[in-house]
N, C-alpha and C positions, 0 to 999 in steps of 0.2 A: 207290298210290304217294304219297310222302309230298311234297306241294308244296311245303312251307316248307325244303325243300332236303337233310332229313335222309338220301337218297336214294332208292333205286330201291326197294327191298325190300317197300314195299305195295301189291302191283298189284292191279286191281280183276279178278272173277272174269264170267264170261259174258257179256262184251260187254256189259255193260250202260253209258251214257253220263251223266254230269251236264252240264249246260252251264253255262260260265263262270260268273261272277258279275263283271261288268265295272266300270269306274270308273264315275262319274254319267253319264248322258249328257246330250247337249247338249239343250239348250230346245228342245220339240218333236220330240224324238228318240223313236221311242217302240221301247222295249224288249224282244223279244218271248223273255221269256227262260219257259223253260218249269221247273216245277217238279222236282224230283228223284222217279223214282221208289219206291215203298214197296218196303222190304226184301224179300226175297224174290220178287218177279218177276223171274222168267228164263226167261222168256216172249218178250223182246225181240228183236227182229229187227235182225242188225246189218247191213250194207253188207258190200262188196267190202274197203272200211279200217276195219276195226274199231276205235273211239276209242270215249275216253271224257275229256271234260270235268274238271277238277280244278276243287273250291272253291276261290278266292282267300278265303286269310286274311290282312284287313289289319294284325295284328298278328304276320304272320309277321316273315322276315328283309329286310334292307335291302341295294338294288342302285345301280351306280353305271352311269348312263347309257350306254348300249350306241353308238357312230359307228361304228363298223366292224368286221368279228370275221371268221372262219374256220368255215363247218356246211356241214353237207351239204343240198343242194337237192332235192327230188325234186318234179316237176306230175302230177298227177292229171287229166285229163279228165273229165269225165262218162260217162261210161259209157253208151251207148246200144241197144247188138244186146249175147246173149249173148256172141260172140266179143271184144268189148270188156273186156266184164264179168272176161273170161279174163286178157287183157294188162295190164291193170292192179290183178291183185290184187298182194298182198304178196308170194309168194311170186316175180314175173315184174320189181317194181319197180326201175327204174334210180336210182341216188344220184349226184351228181355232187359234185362239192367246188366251191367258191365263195367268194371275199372278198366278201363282201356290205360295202355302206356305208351307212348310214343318210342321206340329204338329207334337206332340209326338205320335200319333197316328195312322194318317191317310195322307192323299197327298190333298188341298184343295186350290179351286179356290179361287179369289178373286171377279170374276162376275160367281155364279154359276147357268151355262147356259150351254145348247149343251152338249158334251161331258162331262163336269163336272156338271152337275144340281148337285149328290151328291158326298158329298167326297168320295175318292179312299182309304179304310182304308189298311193298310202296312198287318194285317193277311189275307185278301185278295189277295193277290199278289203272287202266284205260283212261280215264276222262271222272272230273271231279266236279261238283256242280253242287249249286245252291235251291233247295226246295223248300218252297210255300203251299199249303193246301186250301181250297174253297170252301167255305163256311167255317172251316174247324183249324185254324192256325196254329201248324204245328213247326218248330224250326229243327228242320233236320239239312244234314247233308248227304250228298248220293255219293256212293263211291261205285263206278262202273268196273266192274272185274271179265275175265273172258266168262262165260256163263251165267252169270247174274248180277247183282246190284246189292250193295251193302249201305242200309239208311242210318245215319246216326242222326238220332234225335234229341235236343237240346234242350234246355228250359225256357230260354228265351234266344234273343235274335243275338245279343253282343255274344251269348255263349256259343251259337255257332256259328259266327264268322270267328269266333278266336278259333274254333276246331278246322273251320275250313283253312281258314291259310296258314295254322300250322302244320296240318297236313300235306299244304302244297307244298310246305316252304319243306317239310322235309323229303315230303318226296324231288323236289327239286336238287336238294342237296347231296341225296343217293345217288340221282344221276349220273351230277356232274361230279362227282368222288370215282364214278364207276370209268367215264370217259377221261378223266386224265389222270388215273392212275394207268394207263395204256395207252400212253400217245404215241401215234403215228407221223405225223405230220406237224411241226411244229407253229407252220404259220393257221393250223386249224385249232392248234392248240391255245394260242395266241387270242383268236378270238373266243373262244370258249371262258379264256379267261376273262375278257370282257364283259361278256354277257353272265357271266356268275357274278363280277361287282357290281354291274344295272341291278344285276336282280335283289344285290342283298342293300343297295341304295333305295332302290323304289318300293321294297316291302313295307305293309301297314304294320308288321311284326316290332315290335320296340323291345329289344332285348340286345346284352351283351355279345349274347352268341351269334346273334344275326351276322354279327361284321367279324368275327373270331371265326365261325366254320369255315368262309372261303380261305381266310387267311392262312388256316391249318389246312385246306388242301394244298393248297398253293405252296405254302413248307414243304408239303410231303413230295408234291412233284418236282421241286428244285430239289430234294435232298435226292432223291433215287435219279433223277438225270443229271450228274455231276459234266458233264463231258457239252455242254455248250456253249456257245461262241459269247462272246464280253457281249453282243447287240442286243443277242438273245437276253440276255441279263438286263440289260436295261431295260428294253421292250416290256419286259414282267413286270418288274420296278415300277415304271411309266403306267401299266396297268393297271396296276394296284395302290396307286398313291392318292385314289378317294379316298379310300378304305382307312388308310391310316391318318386319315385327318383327325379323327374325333377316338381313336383307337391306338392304345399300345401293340406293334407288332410282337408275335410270339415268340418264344427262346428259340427256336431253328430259325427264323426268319431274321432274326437279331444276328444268329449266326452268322447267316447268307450277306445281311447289311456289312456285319465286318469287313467277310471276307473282298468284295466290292471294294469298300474304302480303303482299304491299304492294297488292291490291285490295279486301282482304279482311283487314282485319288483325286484327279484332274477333271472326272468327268463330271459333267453339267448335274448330272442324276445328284450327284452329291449336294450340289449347291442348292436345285430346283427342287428336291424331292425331301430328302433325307431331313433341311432345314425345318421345315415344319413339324417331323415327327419327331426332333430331336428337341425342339423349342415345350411341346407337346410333354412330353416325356421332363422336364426340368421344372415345366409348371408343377404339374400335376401328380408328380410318382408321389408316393408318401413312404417305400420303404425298399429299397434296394437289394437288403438282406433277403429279399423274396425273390427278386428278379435280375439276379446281377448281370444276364444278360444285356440288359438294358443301359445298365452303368457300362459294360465292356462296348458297347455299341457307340455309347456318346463318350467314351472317349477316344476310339477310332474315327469320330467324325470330327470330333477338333483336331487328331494327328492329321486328318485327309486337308484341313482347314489348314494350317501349316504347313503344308506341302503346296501352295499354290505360290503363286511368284512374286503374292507382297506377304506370304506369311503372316506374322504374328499380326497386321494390320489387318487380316481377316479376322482372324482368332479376337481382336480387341471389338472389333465391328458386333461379331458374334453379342458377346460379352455385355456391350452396350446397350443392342437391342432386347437382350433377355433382361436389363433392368429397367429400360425402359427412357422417355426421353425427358421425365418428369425428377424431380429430385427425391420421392420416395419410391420404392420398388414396390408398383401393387401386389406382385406374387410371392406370399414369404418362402415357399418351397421353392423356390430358384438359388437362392446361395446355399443351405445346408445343401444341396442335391450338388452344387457347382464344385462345391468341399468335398463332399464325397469320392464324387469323380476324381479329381486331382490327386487326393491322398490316395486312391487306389492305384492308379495309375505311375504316382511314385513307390508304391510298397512295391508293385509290377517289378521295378528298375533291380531292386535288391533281393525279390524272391528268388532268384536262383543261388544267392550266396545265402541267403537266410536259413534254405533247404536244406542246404549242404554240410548245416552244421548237424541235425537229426535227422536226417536222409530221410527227412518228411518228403510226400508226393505235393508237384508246384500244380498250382493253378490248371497251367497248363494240361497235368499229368493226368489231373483230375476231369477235365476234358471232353480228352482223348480216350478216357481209360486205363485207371494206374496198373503199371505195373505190378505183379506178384514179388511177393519179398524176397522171394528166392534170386530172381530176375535184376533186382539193382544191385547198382556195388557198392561195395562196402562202405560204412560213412568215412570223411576224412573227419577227425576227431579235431575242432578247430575251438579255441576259447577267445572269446573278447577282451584284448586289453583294457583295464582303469588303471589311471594314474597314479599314482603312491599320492598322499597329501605331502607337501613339504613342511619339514620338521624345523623349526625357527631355531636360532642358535641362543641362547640363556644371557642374552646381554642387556642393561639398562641402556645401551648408547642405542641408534638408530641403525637400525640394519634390514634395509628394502628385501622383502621377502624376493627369493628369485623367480622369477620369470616362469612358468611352465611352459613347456614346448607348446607350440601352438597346434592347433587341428589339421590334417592333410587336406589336401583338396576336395570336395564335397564326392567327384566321382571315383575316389580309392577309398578303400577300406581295409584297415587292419589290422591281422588277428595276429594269434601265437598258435602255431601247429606243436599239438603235442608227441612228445618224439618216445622212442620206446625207451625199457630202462637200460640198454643196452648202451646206448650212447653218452658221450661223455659231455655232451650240454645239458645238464640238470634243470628245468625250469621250474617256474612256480607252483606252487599246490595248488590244485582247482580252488576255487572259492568255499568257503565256510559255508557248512547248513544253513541254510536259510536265505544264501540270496536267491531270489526269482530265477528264472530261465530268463535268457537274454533275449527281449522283443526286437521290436521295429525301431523301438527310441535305440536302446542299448548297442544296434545294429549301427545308426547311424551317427552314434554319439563316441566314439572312441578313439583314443591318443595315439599316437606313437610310440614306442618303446624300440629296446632290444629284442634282439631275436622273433622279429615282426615280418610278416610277409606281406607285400601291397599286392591287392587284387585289383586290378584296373576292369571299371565297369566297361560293355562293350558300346560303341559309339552310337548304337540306335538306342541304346539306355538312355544313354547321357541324351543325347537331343528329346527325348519323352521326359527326361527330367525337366530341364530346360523350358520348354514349354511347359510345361502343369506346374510348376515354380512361377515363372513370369504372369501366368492368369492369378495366382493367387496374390501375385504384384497390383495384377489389376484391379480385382476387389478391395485392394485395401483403398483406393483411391476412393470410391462410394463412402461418403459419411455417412447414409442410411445405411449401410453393411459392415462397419467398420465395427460397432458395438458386437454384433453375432459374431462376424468374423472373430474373433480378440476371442471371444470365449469358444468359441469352436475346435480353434487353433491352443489355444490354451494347453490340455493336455500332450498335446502332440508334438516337441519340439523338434526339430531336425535342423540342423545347420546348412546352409545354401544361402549365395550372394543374393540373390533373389529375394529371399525368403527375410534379408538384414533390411533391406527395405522395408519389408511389411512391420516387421518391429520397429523400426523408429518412423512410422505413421501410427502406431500403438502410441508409442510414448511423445510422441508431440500432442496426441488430441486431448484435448482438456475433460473431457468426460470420465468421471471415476471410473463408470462400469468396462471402458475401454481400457484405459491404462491400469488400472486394476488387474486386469488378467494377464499382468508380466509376472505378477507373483507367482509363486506354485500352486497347484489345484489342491494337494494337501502335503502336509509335511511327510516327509520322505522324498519327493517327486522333487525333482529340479522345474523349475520354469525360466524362463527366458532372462530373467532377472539374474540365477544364478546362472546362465550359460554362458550370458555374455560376460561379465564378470572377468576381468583380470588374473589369467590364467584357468579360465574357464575353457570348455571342449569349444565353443563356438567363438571365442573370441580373438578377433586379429584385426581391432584396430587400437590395440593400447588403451582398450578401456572408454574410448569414447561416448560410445552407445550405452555402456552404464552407467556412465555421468549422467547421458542426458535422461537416463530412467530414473536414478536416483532425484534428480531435479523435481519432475514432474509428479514424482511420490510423496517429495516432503511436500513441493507446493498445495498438494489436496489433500494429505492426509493428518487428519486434527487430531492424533494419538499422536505426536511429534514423540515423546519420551518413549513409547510403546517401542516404536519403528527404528530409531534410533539404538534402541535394547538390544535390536533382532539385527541390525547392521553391525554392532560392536559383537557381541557375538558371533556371527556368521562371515562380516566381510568386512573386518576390524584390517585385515594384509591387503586388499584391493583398496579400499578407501585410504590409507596412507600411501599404498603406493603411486598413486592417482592423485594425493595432496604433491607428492613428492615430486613429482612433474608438473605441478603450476596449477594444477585443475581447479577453479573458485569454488566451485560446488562442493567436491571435498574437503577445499580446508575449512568452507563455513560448517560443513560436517562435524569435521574434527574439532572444530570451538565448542559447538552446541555440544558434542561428549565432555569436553570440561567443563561449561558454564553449567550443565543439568547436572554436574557430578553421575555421570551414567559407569566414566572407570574406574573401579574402587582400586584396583591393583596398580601402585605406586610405579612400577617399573616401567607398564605400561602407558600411564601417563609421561614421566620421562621421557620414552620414546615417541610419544604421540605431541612432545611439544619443542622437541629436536624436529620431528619430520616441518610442524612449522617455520619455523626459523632458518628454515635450510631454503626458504622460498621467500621473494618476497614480499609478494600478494599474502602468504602465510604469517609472513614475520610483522605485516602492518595489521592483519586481521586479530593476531594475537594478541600484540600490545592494547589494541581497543580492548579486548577481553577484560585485559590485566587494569584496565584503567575504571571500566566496568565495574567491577569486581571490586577496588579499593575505594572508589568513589561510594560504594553500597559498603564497605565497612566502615567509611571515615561517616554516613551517617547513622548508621547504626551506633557508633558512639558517642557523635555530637548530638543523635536525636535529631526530630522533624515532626511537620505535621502526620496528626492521628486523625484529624478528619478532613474531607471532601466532598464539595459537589459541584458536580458540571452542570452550570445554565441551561435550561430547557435549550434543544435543537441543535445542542451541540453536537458534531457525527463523528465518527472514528478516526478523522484527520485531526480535530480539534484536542481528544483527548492525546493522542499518541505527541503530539505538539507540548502538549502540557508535561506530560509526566517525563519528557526529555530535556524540560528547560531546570530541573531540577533533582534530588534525591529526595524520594519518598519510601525509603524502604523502614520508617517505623509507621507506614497511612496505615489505618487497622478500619476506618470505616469510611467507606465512596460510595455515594448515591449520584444514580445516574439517570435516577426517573425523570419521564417526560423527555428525555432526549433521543436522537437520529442513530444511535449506536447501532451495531451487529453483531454476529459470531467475530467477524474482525476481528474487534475490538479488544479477545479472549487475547492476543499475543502480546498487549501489555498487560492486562492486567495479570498474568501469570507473573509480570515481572515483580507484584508487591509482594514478597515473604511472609509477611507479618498481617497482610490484609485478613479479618476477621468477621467483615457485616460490608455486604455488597446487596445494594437497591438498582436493580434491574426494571423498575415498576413503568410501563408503560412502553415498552423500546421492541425492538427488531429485534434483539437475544434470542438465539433458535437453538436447536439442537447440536450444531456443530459445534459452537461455543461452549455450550456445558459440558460435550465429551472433553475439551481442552482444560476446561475451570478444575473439572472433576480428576484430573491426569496428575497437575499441580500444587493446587491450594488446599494443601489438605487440612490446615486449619481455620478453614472458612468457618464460621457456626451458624450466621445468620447470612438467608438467601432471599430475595423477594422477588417472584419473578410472575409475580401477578401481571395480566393483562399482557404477557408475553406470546409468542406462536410456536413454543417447544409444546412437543408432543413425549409421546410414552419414549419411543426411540431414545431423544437424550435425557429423560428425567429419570431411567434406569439408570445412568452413568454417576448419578449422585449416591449411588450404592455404597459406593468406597469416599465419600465423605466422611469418616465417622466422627468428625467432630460438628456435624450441623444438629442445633439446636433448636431453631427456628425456620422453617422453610415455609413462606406462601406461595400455594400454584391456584391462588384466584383467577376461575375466566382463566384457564389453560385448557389445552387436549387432555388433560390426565384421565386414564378410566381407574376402575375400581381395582382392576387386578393389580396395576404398576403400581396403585396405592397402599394397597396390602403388603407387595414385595418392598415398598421402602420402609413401611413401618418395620418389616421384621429384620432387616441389613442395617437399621438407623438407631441404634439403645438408645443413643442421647436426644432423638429428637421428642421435642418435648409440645410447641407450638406448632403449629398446620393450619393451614388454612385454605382450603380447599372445596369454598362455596363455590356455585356458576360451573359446576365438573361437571365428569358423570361418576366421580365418586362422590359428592356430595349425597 
């Protein structure tokens, strides 16, 4: 019979028997396995049950851990008087059917009756062995007990070799649970341990638990002998580091790794061993919140990786290798997992003051074992300082908002201890209904004031900061990680010099979806935009890094008047005050709010063309304004051309060329078909007023352009934008045309729905044309 599963069809001839060839056995097992005999003897004397032994080929097929199944049972006695010898041969033998279950223990029926009235416990069990019968092929397995013989019979050959070396593999594993949970001798112990990882490397068994059960004995004996020597500790390590190649080590074991790593941070174990599992573990985790073990592990081994004598050049080394040497990172579960870790291991730095404000139980506590509420002390009643906003004084002159105190240094933090009503320093009234409870952000986002107390974080803090700040330096360096990164970090803003680096690698990269996540994730929420901000909690460098955010924002962002809205509004005092010091970005800011008429409030104009003029980068940008400005009224009332067209293949250089050698602000009709034009292009033509019928027929015009057109010209009527590559995205933005009359979207992306939503937002569109769609 063929073992490796192919079936029944090679049965062995004249009772002749092989025995087993079993997995390793345990240390001081001794093995009495006898040789196979030579060919041709049939000679052999068999028994009442005629068997014969199959060779285990380790290279056969692969089985998936047997816990319970459906065979048939049959016990054999020994056989004592001839009339025995009778009743239990083959041809008298009883079968019973049985749900067998496998515990960790024992072999146990499901109806226990007959044969199994009690369970068959795995140290019971002598010798285990594969049987074949002659003429009548039956696959069963032998299980030799002291007194008899227990046959489990299969339905075919793969079903009972999955019974057979399931049953080894747990009786294997009772053993060795039995022999070191009582160890004597640790260098016996040692090997013991060896021989449990061959065993669960060499098994045809293909299951999770194969490589999980030693690793939870192996827990279980380092947890209960805490009192061995550091060699001793590695020696286990060292032993067990097959194991964890292909395998997450378990929560005790993670433990055990910690505690290692920060005792032991120099040792080799760490570099040779722990690397792999920790690489391992970055790839492949998919959720933390399950195992945080495993995140407390991998960030004790980059603390261990900073403790070596080039520090952070390990830590960067690390870093590298886990993205790889190619310019896209094949593993996407390496940065979110890299982020995880680091923001944990910064929350780490400030849990004990965070604690302290609800005399919530730390990490830590939780542990170890929290405390009884009776048992801790009493909370110290601490509130988070915010800023007052500052109240401008009622002037039409120019008066630079003042300065807000700047943020402390990223390792103090400071609150207001609230005092009893006894004392004669009266502070503020807790907060109004409704603000949240003070987070992680809130924790590390807060001013200075009066009557502030500074909590200096403690020095192993700070260097954990330190390093998980500077890794997330490093990520930002990856342009493949830079996009994730940016939204990751997104809702999470924290202040750290560190950390000012990663944001102006945000705001230098040209990609919307990057620089995009300086904004806030929703209104209410500060983002990095407002932190940094000129009298913002994170900002100390005079606004610089908001320049250069604001820069990167108008350059990509084709709602210019939108954005602009939401700056005048929100950071109308940072944006002059930042004109007010020379800044060009700002003052071309502060133009664009006059030339769009964005501020309707007189005063503030005033003071917004005072802060010009006080500069005089400001004062030349203005007068171009003014000259602007008069030159568009002096034709408006001398009048100009009303119509236009640019020569096929003309591009957005040619136009932008044109419409500056002259005034054309009465043109009412510009066709541009047939020419090299773009969304570009969209930042002159916003400049005609009066433009009324724009032929777009044949050109590059996309989507980003009609969000611009659409922002602007709102008495466009006639649109042609046949044979264009705008899709649904910007032909929704002609919503708020309501003065188009005539729109062709010939041979565009338009579908049917964006077509319905314009018809019902457009009364006056009266003309459409919309062959070559998928609304047609």
């Amino acid at each position: 019979m063929d073992f490796n599963g192919s079936g029944g069809g090679n049965e062995l001839h004249n009772n002749q028997f092989y025995p087993s060839e079993e997995s390793k056995p345990l240390l001081g097992e001794i093995s009495a396995q006898q040789p196979p005999p030579p060919e041709g003897n049939n000679n052999h004397k068999a028994g009442p049950c005629s068997k014969r032994s199959l060779l285990h080929s380790s290279s056969g097929m692969r089985y998936k851990l047997l816990q319970e199944g459906d065979i048939q049972v049959c016990m054999v006695k020994h056989p004592r008087t001839f009339l025995s010898k009778i009743f239990t041969s083959k041809y008298l033998r009883r079968w019973e059917p049985h749900h067998l279950a496998l515990t960790d223990s024992s072999l146990v029926s499901a109806t226990p009756t007959g044969y199994m009235e009690a369970p068959l416990s795995y140290s019971t069990i002598e010798d285990l062995q594969l049987l074949s019968w002659d003429n009548a092929p039956k696959y069963c397995v032998q299980l030799s007990f002291p007194g008899g013989t227990v046959l489990l019979q299969a339905a075919n050959s793969y079903l009972r070799d999955q019974w057979f070396h399931s049953i080894q593999w747990k009786k294997k594993i009772y053993k060795y649970r039995k022999v070191l949970n009582n160890p004597s001798r640790w260098d016996v112990v040692l090997k013991e341990i060896r021989a449990l990882v061959d065993m669960a490397l060499t098994s045809p068994l293909q299951d999770d638990s194969i490589h999980q059960a030693p690793l939870h004995i192996i827990s279980t004996l380092l947890a209960e002998n805490t009192n061995l020597s550091a060699q001793d500790y590695e020696n286990i390590i060292v032993a067990i580091a097959p194991l964890l190649e292909n395998n997450h080590p378990p929560p005790d074991l993670c433990e055990f790794f910690c505690q290692h790593c920060r005792e032991r941070p120099r040792s080799m174990v760490v570099i040779e061993v722990f690397t792999p599992v920790v690489q391992r573990i970055l790839k492949h985790n998919m959720d933390f919140g399950k195992c945080p073990r495993l995140r407390l592990f991998t960030q004790e081994y980059i603390l261990a990786l900073n403790e070596l004598n080039a520090g952070m050049e390990v830590v960067k080394k690390f870093i590298h290798s886990m993205h790889g040497p190619t310019g896209q990172c094949p593993h996407p579960r390496v940065l979110p997992n890299l982020v995880a870790v680091c923001l944990a291991a910064i929350y780490s730095c400030y849990e004990e003051f965070i604690n302290s404000r609800d005399n919530s139980p730390s990490l830590k506590e939780i542990r170890n074992g929290c405390q009884q509420q009776s048992e801790r002390k009493p909370p110290m009643p601490l509130r988070l300082l915010r800023p007052e906003p500052p109240t401008p004084p009622p002037t039409t002159t120019l008066s630079p908002p003042p300065a807000l105190p700047l943020s402390p240094p990223p390792s103090i933090i400071l609150v207001e201890l609230e005092r009893n009503n006894n004392t004669t320093n009266t502070l503020r009234k807790a907060p109004a209904e409704g603000d949240s409870e003070p987070n992680l952000i809130d924790c590390l986002l807060v001013s200075p004031a009066l009557n502030a107390l500074s909590i200096q974080l403690p020095a192993h803090a700070n260097r954990v900061l330190g390093c998980f700040a500077l890794i997330l330096k490093m990520l930002s360096d990856y342009d493949d990680w830079r996009p994730a990164l940016a939204s990751l970090l997104q809702p999470i803003p924290f202040p750290k010099e560190e950390l000012k680096y990663v944001i102006q690698r945000f705001a230098e990269d040209p990609r919307q979806e990057v620089h995009s996540c300086l904004l806030s994730v929703r209104s209410g929420k500060d983002g990095w935009f407002q932190l940094y901000s000129p009298g913002g909690v994170a900002c100390d460098d005079d606004g610089e890094l908001f320049a250069s955010m604001v820069h990167i924002l108008m350059g990509s962002c084709y709602k210019t008047k939108k954005f602009l809205l939401s700056l005048a509004e929100n950071k109308l005092g940072p944006c002059m005050l930042l004109a007010l010091r020379g800044n060009q970005t700002m003052v071309e800011i502060l133009c664009l709010m006059l030339e769009y008429n964005i501020i309707e409030n007189k005063d503030t104009q005033l003071q917004i063309i005072s802060t010009l003029e006080s500069t005089q980068v400001g004062l030349r940008m203005y007068e171009q304004l003014c000259d602007r400005q008069r030159e568009l009224k002096e034709l408006q009332r001398k009048g100009g051309p009303t119509r236009l067209t640019l020569p096929s293949k003309s591009t957005d250089a040619d136009l932008a060329r044109l419409l500056s050698s002259g005034s054309f602000g009465n043109l009412e009709n510009l066709s541009l078909a047939f020419t090299n034009v773009t969304s570009a292009c969209a930042e002159q033509l916003i400049k005609l007023p009066s433009l009324k019928q724009l032929n777009l027929w044949s050109t590059q015009f996309g989507d980003a352009g009609l969000r611009l057109l659409s922002e602007h010209l709102a008495c466009l009527q006639v649109l042609n934008l046949c044979e264009t590559p705008v899709t649904d995205a910007g032909l929704l933005s002609l919503s708020s045309m309501k003065s188009l009359c005539s729109l062709n979207m010939n041979s565009t992306k338009l579908t049917a729905d964006t077509y319905e939503d314009l018809k019902a937002k457009l009364p006056n569109l009266k003309e459409v044309d919309v062959r070559y769609t998928e609304a047609w």
